[in-house]
PLY file of the C-alpha trace (Angstrom):
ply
format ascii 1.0
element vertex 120
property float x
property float y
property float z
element edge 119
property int vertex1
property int vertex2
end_header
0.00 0.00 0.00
3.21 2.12 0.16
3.08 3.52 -2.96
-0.70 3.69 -3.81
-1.73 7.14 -3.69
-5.20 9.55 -4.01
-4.74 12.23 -6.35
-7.25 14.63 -5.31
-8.11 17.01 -8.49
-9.73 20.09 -7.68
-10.25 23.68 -9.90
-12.96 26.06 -10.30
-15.90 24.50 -12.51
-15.01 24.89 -16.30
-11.11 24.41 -15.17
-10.61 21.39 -17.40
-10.56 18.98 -14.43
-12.03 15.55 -15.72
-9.46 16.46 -18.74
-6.21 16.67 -16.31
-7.50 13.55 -14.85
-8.14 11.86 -17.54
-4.51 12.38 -18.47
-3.09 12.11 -14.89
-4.64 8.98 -14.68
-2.92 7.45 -18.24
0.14 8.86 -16.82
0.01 6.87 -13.53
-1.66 4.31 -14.60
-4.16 4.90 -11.33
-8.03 4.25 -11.57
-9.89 7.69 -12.26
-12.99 8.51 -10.87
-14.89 11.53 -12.14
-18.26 12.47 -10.14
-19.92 13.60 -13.56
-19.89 10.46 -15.30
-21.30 8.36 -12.47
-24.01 11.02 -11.93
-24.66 10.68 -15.65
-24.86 6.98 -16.08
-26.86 6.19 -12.70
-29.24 9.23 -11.65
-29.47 11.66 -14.69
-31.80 9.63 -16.50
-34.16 9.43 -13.63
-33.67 13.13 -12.74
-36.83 15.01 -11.56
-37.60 18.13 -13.59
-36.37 20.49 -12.68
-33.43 19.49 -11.16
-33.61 19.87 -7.46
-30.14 20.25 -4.98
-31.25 18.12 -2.39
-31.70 15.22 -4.76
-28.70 15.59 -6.64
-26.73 16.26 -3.62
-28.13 12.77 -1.80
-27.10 10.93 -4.70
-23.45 12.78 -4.98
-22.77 11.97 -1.06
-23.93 7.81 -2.31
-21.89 7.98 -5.47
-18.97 9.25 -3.02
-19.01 6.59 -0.27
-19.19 3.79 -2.77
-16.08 5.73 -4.63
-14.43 5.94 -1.20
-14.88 2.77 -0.17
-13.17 0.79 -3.61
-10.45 3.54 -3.44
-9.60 2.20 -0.14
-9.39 -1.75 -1.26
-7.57 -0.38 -4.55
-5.04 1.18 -2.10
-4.56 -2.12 -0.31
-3.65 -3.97 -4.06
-1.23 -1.03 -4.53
-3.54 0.59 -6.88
-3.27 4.50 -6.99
-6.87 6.51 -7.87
-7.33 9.74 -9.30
-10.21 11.62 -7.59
-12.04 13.72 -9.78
-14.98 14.44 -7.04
-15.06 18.67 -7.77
-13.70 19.11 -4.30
-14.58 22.94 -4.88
-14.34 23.67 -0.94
-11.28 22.97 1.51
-13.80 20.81 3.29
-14.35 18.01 0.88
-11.04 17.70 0.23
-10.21 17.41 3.66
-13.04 14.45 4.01
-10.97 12.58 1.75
-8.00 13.32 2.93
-9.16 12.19 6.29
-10.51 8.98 4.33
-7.45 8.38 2.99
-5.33 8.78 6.54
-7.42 6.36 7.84
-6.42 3.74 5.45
-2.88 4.80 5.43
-3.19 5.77 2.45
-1.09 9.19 0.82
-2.50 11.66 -0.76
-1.74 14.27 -3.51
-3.53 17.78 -4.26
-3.34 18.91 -7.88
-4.89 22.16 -8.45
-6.58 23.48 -11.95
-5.64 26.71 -12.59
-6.77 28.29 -15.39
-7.65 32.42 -15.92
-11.24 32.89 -15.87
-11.85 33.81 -19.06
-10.70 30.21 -20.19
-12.97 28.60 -17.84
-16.17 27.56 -19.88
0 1
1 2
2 3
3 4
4 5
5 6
6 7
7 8
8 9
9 10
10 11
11 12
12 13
13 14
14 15
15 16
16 17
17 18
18 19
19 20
20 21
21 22
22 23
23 24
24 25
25 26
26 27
27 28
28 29
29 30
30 31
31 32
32 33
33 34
34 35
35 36
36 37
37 38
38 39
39 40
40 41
41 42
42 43
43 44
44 45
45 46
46 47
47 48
48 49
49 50
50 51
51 52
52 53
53 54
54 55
55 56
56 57
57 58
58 59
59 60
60 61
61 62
62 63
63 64
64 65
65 66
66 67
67 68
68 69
69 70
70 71
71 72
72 73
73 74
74 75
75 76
76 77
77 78
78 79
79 80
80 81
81 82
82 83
83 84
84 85
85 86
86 87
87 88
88 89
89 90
90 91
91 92
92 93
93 94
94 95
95 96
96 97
97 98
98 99
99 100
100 101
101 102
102 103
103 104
104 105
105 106
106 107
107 108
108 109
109 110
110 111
111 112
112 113
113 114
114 115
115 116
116 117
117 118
118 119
């Protein structure tokens, strides 16, 4: 588990961040895990209209802890992940940063910086 590693990817929205993971993740040769596309393939269909927070953020948090928990039994085959989770506030990334101590696990902050009128 020594060298398995959580690359937590985080940048304003519009930064390019599922991009830099995407290539981060060739690179490593880690698992990537991007928020959107589970959203996409197991709640957007089923979405209410119009979208409402509290039901998208329920099924975020679920989509999360399941993402947490095979991160963790990656870790423990040596596997690294790349987190692409938004982790737009200091406090999410510290959730899985705290995740990630608990399993022993080390963890890596890459930051998407891009001016804002690149953003889209």
């Amino acid at each position: 588990m020594a060298d398995a590693c959580w690359h937590i990817v985080c940048g304003s929205t519009g930064a390019g961040k599922t991009t830099y993971a995407m290539e981060l993740s060739a690179k490593l040769s880690a698992m990537r895990f991007s928020i959107d596309e589970w959203m996409t393939r197991l709640f957007w269909p089923d979405s209410p209209d119009p979208i409402q927070y509290e039901w998208t953020m329920e099924r975020i948090n679920r989509c999360e802890a399941q993402i947490a928990g095979i991160v963790a039994e990656l870790a423990k085959l040596g596997v690294s992940s790349v987190l692409d989770l938004g982790f737009t506030t200091k406090e999410h990334r510290d959730k899985f940063r705290m995740l990630a101590a608990k399993s022993g696990v080390a963890t890596r902050t890459h930051f998407v910086d891009v001016p804002a009128e690149e953003l889209r």
